[in-house]
C-alpha positions as CSV (number, residue, x, y, z in Angstrom):
1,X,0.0,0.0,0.0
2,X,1.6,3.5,-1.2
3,X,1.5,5.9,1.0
4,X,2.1,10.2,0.7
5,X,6.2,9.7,1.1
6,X,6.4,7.2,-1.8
7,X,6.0,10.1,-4.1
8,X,8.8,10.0,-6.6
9,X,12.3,12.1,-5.6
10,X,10.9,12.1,-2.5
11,X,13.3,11.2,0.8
12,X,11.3,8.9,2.9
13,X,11.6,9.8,6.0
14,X,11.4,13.7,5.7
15,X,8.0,13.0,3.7
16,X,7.3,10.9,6.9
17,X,8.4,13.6,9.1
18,X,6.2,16.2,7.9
19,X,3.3,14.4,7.8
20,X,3.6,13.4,11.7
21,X,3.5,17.3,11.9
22,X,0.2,17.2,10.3
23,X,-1.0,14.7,12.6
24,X,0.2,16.5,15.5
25,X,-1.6,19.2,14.7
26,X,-4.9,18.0,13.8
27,X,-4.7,15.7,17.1
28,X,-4.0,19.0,19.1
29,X,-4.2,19.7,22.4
30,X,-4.7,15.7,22.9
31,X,-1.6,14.4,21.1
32,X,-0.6,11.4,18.8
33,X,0.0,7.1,20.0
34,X,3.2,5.5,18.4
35,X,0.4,2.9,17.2
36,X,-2.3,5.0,15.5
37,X,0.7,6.8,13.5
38,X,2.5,4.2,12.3
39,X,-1.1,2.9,11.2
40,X,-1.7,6.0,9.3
41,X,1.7,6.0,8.0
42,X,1.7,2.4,6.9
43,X,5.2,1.4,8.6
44,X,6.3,-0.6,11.8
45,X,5.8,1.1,14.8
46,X,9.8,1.1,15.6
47,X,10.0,3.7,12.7
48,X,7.9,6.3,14.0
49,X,9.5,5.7,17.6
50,X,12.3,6.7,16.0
51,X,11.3,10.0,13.8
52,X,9.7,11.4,16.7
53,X,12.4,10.4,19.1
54,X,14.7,12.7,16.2
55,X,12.0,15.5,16.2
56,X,12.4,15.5,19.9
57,X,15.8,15.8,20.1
58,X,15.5,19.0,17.6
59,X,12.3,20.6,19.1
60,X,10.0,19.9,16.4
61,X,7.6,17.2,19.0
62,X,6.9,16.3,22.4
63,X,5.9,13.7,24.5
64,X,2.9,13.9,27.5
65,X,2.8,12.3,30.1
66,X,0.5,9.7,28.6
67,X,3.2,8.9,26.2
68,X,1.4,10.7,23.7
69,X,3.1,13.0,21.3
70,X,2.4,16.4,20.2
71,X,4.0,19.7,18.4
72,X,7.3,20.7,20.1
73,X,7.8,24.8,20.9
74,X,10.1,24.9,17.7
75,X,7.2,23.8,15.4
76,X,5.0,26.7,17.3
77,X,7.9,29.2,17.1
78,X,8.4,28.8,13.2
79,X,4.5,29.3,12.8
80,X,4.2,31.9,15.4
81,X,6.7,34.6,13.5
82,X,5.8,34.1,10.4
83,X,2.2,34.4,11.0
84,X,3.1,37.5,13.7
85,X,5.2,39.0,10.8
86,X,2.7,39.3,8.2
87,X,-0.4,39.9,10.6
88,X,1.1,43.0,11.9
89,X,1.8,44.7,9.0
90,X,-1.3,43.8,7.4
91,X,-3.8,44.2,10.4
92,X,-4.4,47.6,10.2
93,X,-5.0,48.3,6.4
94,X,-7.0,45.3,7.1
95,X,-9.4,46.6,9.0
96,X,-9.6,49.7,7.2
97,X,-11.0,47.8,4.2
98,X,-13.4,45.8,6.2
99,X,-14.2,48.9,7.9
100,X,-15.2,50.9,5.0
101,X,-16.6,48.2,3.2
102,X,-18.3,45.6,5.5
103,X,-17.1,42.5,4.1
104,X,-14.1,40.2,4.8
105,X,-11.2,40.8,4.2
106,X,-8.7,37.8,3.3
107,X,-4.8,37.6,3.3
108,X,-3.9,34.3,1.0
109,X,-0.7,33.2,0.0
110,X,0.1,31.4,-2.4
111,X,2.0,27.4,-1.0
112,X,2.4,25.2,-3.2
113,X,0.1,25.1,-6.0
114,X,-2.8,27.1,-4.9
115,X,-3.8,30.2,-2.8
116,X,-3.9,29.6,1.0
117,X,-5.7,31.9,3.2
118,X,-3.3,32.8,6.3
119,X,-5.7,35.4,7.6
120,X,-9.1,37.1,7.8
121,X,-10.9,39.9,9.3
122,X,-14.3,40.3,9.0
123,X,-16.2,43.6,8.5
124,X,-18.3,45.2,11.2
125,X,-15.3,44.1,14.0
126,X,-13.0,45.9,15.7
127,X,-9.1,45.4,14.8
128,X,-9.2,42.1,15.4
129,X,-7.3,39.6,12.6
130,X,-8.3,36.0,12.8
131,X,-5.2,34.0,11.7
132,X,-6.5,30.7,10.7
133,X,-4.4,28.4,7.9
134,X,-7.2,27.7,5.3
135,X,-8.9,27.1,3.3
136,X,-7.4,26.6,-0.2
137,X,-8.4,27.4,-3.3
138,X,-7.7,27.1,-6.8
139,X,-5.4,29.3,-8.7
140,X,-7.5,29.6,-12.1
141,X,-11.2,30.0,-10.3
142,X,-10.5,32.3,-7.7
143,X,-8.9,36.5,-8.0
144,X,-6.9,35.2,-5.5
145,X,-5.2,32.5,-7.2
146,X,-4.9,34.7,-9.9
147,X,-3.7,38.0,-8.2
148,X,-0.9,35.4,-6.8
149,X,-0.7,33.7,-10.5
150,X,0.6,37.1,-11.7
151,X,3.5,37.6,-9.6
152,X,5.0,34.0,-10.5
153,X,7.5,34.4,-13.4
154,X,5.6,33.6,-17.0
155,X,7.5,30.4,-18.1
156,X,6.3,29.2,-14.3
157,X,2.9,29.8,-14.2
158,X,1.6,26.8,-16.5
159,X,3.8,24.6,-14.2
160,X,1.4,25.3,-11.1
161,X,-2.1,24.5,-13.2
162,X,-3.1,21.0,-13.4
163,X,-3.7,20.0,-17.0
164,X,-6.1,21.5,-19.3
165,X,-9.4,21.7,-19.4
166,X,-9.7,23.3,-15.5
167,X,-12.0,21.6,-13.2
168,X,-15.2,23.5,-13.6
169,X,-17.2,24.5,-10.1
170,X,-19.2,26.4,-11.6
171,X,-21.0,26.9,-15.9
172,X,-18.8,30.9,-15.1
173,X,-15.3,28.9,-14.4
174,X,-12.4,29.8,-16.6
175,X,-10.6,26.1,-17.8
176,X,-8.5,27.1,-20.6
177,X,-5.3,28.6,-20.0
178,X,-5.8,31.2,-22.8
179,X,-9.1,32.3,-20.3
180,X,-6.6,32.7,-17.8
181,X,-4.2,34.7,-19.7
182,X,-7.0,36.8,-20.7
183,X,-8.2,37.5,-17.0
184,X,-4.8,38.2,-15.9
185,X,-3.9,40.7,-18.6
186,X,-7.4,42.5,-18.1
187,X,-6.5,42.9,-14.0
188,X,-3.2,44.8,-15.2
189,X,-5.4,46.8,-17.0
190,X,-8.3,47.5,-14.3
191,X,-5.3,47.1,-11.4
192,X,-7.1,44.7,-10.1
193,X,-8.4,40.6,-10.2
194,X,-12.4,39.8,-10.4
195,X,-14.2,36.4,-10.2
196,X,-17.7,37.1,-10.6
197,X,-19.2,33.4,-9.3
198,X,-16.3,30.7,-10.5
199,X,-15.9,29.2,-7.5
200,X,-19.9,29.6,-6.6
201,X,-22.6,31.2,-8.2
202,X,-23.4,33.5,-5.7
203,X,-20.1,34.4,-4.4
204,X,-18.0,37.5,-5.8
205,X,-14.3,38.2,-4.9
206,X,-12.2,40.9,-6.3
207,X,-8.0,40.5,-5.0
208,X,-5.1,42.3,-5.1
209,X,-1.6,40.8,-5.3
210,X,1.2,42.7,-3.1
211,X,4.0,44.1,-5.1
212,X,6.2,43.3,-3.2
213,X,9.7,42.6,-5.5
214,X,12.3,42.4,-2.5
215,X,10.8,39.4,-1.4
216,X,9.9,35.7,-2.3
217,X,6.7,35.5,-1.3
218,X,3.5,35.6,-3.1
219,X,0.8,37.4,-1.4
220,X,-2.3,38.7,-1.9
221,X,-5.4,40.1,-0.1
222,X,-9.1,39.7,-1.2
223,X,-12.6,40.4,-0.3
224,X,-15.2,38.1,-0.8
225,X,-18.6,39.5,-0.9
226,X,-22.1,37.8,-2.1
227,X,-22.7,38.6,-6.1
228,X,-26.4,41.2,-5.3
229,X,-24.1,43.6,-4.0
230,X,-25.0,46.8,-5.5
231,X,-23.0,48.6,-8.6
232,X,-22.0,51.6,-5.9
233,X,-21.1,48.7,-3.4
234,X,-19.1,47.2,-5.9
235,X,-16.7,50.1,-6.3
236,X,-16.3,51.0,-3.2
237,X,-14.5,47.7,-2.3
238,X,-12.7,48.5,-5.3
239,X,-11.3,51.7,-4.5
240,X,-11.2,50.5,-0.3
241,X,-9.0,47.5,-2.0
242,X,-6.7,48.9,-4.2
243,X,-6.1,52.3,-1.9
244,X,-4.7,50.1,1.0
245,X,-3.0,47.4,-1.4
246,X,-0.6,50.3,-2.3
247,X,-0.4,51.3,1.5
248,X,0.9,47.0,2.3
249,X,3.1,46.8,-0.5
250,X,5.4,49.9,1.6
251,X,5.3,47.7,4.9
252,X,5.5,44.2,4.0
């Protein structure tokens, strides 16, 4: 039975590694058993001893009194700056957007092969960022994935999309690659990315990516808002948007 680390090119026990991270997480506050692991990873229990036992010795797990095992503080640390990093400099032009417009407002990056949302902040709140890791969505039926699509290098960009024709959610969904293009090249026009119900029918999300060219990252923030919003609704999110894109791209 193949499991996740069998992928080709892949080193075995690093695959393995990571994916007792995931575990630990998901099982948190209560912990992973040697037993259920190895189960899930489909190898002897001996093995996974032995990965955590090495993920102990750097930080990266711990063990409970009940012998469980959950994320060390070096696991929390890495999390915990990055995520402090980018939520401080994009709390407060944040909150000015879901101030001024009433709707969410979404910080996604993009990891791996499609856009991740790191944080939110819904309208009508005070300052108040929610940093929660997901969901994900697709690159060619979201603006996010598509704000983010634009800052990868051209020759790149067809490498992250999974062969043509595009799962369609929805009849509006772009699956051609030339669609994608075309929506991409219009947002450099407008100076900024529209999905108008791709992802579903009554959803509309309009995204900005951050231009930011010091730095690796791919980022983006969007606002998701339901599809009867009013034409003079409409551009104000716009405007709110864009204004305070240009504002994070001087402090990320």
């Amino acid at each position: 039975m193949a499991t996740k680390s069998d992928t080709p090119g892949e080193i075995r026990s690093v695959g393995r590694a990571f994916e007792l991270l995931e575990m630990m997480q998901l099982r948190a506050p209560d912990g992973i058993r040697v037993q259920e692991a190895a189960k899930h990873l489909n190898v002897d229990p001996a093995t996974v001893s032995r990965l955590l036992s090495t993920m102990m010795a750097h930080g990266y797990a711990s063990r409970l009194p009940n012998r469980r095992y959950m994320l060390g503080t070096r696991s929390l640390r890495l999390a915990i700056s990055w995520i402090d990093r980018l939520t401080q400099a994009v709390g407060p032009p944040m909150a000015r957007v879901a101030a001024n417009c009433g709707e969410t407002v979404y910080l996604v990056q993009l990891i791996d092969s499609q856009a991740v949302t790191v944080a939110r902040l819904a309208g009508g709140r005070r300052a108040m960022i929610d940093v929660e890791i997901g969901p994900s969505y697709p690159l060619w039926a979201s603006a996010a994935g598509r704000a983010l699509l634009s800052r990868v290098e051209n020759r790149h960009r067809p490498l992250l999309l999974p062969p043509e024709p595009f799962t369609a959610f929805t009849p509006k969904t772009r699956t051609r690659w030339s669609e994608i293009v075309a929506a991409m090249q219009q947002a450099q026009r407008d100076g900024i990315h529209i999905e108008e119900g791709e992802l579903d029918p009554h959803l509309s999300c309009y995204a900005i990516p951050l231009l930011h060219h010091s730095r690796d990252e791919k980022l983006a923030i969007a606002i998701s808002f339901e599809s009867q919003r009013s034409e003079g609704d409409r551009r104000l999110i716009r405007r709110a948007l864009m204004k305070e894109g240009r504002e994070l791209v001087k402090q990320i």
